[in-house]
VEXVOSE-118763 format. One line per 4 residues: for each residue x, y, z of C-alpha. Coordinates in nm, 4 decimals, padded with zeros to 6 digits, m for minus. Example, Ala and Ser with C-alpha at 12.3 -4.5 7.8 and 13.67 -1.06 7.14 Angstrom:
% VEXVOSE-118763
01.2300 m00.4500 00.7800 ~ 01.3670 m00.1060 00.7140;
END
This chain:
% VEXVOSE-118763
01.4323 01.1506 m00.6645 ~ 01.2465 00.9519 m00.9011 ~ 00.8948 01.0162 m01.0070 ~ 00.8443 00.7164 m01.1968;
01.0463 00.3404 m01.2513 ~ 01.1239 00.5827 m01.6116 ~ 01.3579 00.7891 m01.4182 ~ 01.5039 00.5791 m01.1856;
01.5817 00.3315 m01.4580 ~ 01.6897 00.6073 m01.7145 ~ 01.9102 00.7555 m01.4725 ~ 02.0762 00.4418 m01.2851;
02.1366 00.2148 m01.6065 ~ 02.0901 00.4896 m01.9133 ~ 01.8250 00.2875 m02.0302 ~ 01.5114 00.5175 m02.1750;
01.2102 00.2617 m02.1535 ~ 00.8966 00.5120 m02.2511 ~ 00.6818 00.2002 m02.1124 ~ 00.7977 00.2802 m01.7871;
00.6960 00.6396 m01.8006 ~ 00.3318 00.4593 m01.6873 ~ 00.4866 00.3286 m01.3347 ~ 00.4595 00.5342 m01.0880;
00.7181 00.5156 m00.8748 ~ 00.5483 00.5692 m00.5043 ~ 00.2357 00.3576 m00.6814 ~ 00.5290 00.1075 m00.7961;
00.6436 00.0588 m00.4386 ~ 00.2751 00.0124 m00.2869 ~ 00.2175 m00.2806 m00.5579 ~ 00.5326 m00.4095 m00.4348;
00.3922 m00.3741 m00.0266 ~ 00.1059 m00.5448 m00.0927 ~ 00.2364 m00.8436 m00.2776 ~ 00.4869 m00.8601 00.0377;
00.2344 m00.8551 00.3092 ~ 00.0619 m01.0975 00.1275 ~ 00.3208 m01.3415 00.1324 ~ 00.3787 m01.2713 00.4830;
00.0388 m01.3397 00.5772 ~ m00.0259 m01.6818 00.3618 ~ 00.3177 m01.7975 00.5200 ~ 00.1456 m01.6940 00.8995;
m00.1742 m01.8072 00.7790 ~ m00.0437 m02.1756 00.6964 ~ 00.1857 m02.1931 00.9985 ~ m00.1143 m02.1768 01.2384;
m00.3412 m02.4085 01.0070 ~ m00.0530 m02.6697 01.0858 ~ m00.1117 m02.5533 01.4259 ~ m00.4818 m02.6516 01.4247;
m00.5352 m02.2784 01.5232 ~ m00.7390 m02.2269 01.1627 ~ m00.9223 m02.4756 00.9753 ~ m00.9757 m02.4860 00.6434;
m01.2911 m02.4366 00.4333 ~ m01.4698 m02.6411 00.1821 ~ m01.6224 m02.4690 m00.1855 ~ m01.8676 m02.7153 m00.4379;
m01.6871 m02.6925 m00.7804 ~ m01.8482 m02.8551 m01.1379 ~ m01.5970 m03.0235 m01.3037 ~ m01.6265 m03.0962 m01.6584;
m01.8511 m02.7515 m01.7825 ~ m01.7836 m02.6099 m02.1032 ~ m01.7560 m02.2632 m02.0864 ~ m02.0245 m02.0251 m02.1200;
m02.1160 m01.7844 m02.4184 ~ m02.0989 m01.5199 m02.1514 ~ m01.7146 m01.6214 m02.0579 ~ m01.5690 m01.6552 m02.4104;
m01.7047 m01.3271 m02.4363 ~ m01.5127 m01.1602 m02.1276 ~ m01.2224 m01.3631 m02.2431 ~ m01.2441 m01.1537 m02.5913;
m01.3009 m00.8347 m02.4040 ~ m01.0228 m00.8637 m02.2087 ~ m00.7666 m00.9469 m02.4873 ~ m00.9520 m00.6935 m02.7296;
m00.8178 m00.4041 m02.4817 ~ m00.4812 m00.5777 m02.4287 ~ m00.4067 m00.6066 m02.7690 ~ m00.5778 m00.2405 m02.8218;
m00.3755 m00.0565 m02.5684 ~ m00.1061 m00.3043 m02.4627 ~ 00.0136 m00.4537 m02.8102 ~ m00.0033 m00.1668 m02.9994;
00.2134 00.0614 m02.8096 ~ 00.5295 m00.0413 m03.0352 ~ 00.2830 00.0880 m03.3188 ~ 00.2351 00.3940 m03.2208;
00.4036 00.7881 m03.1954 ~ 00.1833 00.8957 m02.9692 ~ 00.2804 00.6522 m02.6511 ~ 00.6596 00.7863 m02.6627;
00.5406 01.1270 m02.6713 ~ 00.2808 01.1182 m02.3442 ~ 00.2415 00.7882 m02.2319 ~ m00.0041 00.8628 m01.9502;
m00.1829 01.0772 m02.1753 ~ m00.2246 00.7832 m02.4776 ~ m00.3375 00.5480 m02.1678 ~ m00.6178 00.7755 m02.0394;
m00.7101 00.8194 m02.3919 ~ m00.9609 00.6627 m02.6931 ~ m00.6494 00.5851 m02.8976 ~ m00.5437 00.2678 m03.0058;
m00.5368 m00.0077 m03.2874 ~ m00.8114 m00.1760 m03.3270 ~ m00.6956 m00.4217 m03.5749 ~ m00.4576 m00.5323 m03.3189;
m00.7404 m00.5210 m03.0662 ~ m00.9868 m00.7661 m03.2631 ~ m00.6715 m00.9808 m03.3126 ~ m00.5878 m01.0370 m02.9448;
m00.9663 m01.0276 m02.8211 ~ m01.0354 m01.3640 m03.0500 ~ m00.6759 m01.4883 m02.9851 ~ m00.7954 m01.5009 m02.6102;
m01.1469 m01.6168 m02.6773 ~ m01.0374 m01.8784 m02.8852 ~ m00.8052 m02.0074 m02.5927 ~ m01.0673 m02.0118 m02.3988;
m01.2828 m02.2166 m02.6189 ~ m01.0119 m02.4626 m02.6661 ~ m00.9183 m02.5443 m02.2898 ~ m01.2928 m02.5582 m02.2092;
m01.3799 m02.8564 m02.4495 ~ m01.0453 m03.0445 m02.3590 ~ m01.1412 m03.0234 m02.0169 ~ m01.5556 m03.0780 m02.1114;
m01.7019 m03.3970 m01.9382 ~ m02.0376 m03.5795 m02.0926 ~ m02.1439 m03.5819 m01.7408 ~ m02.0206 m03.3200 m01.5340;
m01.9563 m03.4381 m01.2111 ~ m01.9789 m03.1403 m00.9098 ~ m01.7060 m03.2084 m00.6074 ~ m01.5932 m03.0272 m00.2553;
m01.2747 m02.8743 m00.3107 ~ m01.0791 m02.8244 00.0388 ~ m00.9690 m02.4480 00.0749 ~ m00.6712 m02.3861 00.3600;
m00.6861 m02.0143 00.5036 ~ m00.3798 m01.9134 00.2614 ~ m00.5870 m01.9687 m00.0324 ~ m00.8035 m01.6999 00.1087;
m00.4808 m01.4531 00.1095 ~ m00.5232 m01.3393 m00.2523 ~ m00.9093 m01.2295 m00.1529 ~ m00.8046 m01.0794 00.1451;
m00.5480 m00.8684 m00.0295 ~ m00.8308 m00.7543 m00.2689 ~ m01.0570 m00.6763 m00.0821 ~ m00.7919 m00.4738 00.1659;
m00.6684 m00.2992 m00.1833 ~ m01.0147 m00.1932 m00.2479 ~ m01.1540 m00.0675 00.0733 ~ m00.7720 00.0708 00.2054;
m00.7661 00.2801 m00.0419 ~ m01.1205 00.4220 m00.0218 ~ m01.0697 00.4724 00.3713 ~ m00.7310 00.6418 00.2745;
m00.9372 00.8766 00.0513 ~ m01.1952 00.9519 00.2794 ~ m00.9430 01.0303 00.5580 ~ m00.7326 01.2307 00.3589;
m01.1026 01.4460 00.3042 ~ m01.1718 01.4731 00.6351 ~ m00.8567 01.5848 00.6973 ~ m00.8601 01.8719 00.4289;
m01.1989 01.9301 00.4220 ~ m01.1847 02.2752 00.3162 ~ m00.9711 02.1933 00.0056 ~ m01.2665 01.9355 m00.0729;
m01.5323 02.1182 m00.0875 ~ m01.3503 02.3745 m00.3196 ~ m01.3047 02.0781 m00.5953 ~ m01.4571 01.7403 m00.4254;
m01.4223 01.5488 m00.7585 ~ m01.0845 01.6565 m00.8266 ~ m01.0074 01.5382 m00.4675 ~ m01.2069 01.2012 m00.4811;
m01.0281 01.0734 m00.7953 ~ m00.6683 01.1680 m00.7249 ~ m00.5047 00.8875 m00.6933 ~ m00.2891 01.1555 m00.4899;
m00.3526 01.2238 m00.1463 ~ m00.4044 00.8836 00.0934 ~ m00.4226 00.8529 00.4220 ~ m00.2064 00.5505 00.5867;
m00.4338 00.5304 00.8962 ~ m00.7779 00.5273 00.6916 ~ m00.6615 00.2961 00.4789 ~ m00.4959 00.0654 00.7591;
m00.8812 00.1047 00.9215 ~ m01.1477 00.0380 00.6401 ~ m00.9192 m00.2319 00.4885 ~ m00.8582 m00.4145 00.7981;
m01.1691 m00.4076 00.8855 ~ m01.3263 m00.5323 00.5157 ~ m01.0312 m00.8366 00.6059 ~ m01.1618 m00.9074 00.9634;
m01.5198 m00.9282 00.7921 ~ m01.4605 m01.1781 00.5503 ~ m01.2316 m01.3765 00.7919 ~ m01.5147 m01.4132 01.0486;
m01.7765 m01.4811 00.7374 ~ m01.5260 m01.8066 00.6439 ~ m01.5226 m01.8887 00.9943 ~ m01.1619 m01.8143 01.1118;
m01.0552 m01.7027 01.4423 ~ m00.9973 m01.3240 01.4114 ~ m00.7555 m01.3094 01.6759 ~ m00.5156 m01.5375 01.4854;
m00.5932 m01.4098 01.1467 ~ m00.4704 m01.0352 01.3274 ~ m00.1727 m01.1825 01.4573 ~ m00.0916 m01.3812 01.1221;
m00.1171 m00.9870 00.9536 ~ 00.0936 m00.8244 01.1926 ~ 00.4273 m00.8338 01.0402 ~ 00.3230 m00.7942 00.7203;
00.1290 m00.4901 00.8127 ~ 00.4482 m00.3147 00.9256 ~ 00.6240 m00.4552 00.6506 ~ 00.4154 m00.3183 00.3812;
00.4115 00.0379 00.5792 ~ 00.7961 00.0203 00.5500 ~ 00.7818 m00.0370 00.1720 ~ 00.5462 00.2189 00.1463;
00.7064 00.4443 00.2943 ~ 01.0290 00.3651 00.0895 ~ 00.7796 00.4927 m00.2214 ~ 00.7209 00.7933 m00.0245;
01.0442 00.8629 m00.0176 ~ 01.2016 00.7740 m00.3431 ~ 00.8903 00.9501 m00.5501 ~ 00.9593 01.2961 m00.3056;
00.5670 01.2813 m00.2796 ~ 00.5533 01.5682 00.0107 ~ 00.5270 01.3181 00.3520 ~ 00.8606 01.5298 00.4179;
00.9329 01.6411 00.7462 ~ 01.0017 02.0154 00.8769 ~ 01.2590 02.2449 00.7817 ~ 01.6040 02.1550 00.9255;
01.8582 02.3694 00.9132 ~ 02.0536 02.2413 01.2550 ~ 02.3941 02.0797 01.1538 ~ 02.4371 01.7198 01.1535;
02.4993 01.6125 01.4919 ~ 02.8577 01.4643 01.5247 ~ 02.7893 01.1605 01.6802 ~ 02.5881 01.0840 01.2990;
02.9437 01.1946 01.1281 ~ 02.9569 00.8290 00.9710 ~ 02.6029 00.8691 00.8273 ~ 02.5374 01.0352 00.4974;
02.4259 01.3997 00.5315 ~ 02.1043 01.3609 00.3068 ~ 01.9708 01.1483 00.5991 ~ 01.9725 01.4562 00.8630;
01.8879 01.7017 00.6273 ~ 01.7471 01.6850 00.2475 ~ 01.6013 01.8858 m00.0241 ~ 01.4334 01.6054 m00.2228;
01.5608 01.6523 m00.5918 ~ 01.3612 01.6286 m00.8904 ~ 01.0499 01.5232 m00.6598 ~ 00.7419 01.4249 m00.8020;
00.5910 01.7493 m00.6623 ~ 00.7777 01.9898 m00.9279 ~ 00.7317 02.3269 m00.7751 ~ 00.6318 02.2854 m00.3828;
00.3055 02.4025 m00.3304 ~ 00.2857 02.5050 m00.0183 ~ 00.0077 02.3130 00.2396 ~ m00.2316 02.5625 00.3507;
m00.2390 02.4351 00.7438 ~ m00.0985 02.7440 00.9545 ~ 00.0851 02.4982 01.1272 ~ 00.2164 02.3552 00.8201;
00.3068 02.7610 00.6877 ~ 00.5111 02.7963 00.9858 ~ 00.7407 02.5539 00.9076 ~ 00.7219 02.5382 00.5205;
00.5520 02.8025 00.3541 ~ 00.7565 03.0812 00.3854 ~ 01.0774 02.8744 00.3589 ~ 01.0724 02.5767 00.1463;
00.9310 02.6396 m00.2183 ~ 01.0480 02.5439 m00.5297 ~ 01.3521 02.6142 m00.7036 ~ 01.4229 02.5676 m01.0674;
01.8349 02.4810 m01.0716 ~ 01.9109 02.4020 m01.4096 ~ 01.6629 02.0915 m01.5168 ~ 01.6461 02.0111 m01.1674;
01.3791 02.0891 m00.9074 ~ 01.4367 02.0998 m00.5333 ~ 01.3098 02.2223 m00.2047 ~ 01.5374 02.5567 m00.1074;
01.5954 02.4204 00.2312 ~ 01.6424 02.0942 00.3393 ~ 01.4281 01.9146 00.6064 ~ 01.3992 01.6027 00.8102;
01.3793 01.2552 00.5383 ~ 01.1025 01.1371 00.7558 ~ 00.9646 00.8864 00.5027 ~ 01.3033 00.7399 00.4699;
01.3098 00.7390 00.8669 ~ 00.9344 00.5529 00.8839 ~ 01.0656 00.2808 00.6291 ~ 01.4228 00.2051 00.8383;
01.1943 00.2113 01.1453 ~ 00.9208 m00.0284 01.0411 ~ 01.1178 m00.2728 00.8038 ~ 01.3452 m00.3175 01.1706;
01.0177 m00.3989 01.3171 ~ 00.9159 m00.6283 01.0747 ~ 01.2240 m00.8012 01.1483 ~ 01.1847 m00.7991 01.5111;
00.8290 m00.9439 01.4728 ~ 00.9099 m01.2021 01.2588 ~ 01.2374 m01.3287 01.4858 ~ 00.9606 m01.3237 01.7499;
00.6268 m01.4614 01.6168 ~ 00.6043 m01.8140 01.7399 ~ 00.6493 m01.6947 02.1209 ~ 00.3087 m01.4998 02.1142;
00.1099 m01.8008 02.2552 ~ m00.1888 m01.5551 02.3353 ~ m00.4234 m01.4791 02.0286 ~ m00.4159 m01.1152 01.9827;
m00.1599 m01.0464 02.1753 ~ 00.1060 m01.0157 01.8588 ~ m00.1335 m00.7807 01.7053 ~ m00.1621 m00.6074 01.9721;
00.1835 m00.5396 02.0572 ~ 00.1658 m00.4223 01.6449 ~ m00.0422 m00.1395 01.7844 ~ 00.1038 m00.0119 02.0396;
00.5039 m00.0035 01.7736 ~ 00.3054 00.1212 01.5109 ~ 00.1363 00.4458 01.7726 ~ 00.4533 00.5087 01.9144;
00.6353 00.5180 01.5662 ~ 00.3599 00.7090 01.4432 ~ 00.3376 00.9695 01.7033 ~ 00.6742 01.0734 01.7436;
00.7422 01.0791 01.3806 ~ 00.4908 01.3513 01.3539 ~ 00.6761 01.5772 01.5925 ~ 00.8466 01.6240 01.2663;
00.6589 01.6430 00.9820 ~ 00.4934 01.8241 00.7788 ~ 00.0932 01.7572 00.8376 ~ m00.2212 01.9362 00.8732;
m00.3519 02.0172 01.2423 ~ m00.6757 01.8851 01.3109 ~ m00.7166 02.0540 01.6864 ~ m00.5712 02.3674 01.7172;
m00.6277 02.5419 02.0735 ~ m00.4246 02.8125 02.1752 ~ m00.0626 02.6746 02.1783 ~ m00.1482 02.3164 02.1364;
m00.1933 02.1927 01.7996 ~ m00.3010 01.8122 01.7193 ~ m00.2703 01.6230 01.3543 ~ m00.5251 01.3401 01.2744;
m00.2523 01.1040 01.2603 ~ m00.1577 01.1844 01.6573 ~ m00.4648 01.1436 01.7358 ~ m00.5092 00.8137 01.5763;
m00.1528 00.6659 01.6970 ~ m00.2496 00.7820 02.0756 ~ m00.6085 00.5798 02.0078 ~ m00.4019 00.2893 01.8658;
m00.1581 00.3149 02.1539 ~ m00.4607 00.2563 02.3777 ~ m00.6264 m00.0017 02.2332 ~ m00.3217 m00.1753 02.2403;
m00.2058 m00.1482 02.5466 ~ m00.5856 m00.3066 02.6369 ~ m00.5256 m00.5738 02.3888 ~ m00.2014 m00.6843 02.5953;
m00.3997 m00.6689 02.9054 ~ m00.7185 m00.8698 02.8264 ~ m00.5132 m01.0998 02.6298 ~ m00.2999 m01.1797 02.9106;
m00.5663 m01.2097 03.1439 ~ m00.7613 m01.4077 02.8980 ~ m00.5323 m01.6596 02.7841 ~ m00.3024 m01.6998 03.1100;
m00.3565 m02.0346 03.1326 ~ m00.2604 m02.1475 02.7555 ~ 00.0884 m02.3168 02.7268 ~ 00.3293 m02.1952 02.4612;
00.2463 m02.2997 02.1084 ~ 00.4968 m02.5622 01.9474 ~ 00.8083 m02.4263 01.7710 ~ 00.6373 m02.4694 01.3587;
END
């Protein structure tokens, strides 16, 4: 396992790059799902424009303004901590020796700092009065709906990740109130679904605000939703974050004799977790806690016995979906319909993936136990299911969109 893009690189090529000591490899991987469900989208997104399904939008724009005190100053801000933090890191002991720690720290040169803030400021400056009109002249700029991708994306980093925090709370609520801050401000500890939730939902806003369809714009971020969950999940399982599954000690099954054996059973090398530390869930200690905990071997850490690759199982799963989605697009004539389907693949994959892995229980009566995330994929399953329904019904009468 790799921890960081440090590892991975140091080990594959023999390449030691302390830069990369700063990339994260699971964070690396989510940077890398979100830039590919944004393409995704924009290419959806301008399909059904050329459709005539989404219209575009128009923005006033002043052409011909010099630029403001107020920007040149942002512009030297912005290159003073590049230069600062960024530039300086060839200049420095203290970067090879703890990158994340020099980072999160006051250090830096500030020489290098002042240079780069008026380098940038200066730049600024100088495009602004090449571009500077006597008059300036204000026009309407025309805006399709995949210019609107790289807001969307924002706006679905921002608010995905706070839903994925608050989930993740309400899931471990107890841990939470023992240390809420600590909690909070991990960047540790998401939850897919809450994030999926508050940053769809901050998308569907601003879509409706610009005066798209929302039915289209949810079928246009279908395949890129599973796409990006796939990726993720790819993170998950190259970092060894702890989305594991449960202990599996059963033999691999002979008709998976052509498959390697760390894909039935394995004990996550060198994960990002160091020592396990066991969940607290009972559920959870059944499986885990008085089985799987860390081992030292040599330099390397691993789990003592192996379980179920389930992130590894999630990415195969939903990157195959992806593909199925995208062969299959242009035949969803119904809006909605695509999205809804989306649902119902991403419950079912959801659900039974849970059946084994490791997770907290949120309802625990007698012998039946209950995560969040079941709960969630039977709701999704559901609503779903209804979307297909009152789509059909809806739209029964709409002929097949053109092949585009």
């Amino acid at each position: 396992m790799y921890p960081t893009i440090y590892d991975a690189v140091k080990d594959l090529f023999h390449i030691s790059i302390p830069f990369l000591k700063l990339l994260q490899s699971f964070g690396f991987f989510v940077a890398i799902a979100f830039l590919l469900c944004a393409w995704v989208f924009a290419k959806e997104l301008h399909r059904k424009e050329l459709l005539g399904l989404l219209q575009p939008t128009f923005r006033k724009v002043m052409i011909g303004v010099k630029a403001t005190q107020g920007e040149i100053a942002l512009q030297f801000f912005f290159g003073f901590l590049i230069g600062w933090k960024l530039i300086s890191i060839p200049f420095t002991k203290d970067f090879s020796a703890d990158p994340r720690a020099f980072m999160l720290s006051m250090k830096g040169n500030i020489f290098i700092g002042l240079a780069g803030g008026a380098a940038l400021a200066f730049l600024k400056w100088k495009m602004s009065e090449k571009k500077k009109l006597a008059e300036p002249i204000e026009q309407e700029e025309k805006v399709s709906a995949a210019d609107h991708v790289g807001n969307m994306t924002l706006l679905a980093a921002g608010f995905g990740f706070l839903g994925a925090k608050i989930f993740h709370i309400l899931e471990n609520f107890k841990e939470f109130l023992s240390d809420p801050s600590k909690m909070f401000f991990s960047f540790s500890g998401l939850t897919m679904y809450g994030g999926l939730i508050l940053g769809g939902a901050a998308v569907l806003v601003y879509a409706h605000k610009k005066g798209f369809g929302i039915f289209h714009v949810m079928d246009a971020c279908a395949p890129g939703l599973m796409l990006a969950y796939g990726v993720g999940r790819l993170g998950c399982h190259v970092s060894g974050d702890g989305d594991w599954g449960i202990v599996n000690k059963s033999p691999q099954p002979s008709w998976l004799h052509f498959l390697p054996k760390w894909i039935w059973a394995y004990d996550y090398p060198n994960n990002v977790n160091g020592v396990f530390n066991p969940y607290t869930d009972e559920h959870s200690k059944e499986y885990m806690m008085a089985q799987v905990q860390g081992m030292l071997s040599g330099n390397e850490v691993r789990l003592v016995d192996p379980v179920f690759p389930t992130p590894f199982y999630e990415a195969f799963i939903c990157i195959l979906l992806f593909g199925i989605f995208w062969m299959f697009r242009k035949k969803f004539s119904s809006p909605g319909l695509l999205f809804s389907v989306y649902l119902i693949a991403n419950g079912v994959e959801r659900f039974f993936i849970e059946l084994i892995r490791v997770n907290t229980t949120l309802f625990h009566i007698g012998s039946f136990r209950m995560t969040q995330a079941e709960l969630i994929a039977i709701v999704l399953i559901l609503l779903g299911s209804y979307g297909v329904y009152w789509t059909k019904k809806k739209n029964k009468n709409i002929p097949p969109l053109p092949a585009t």
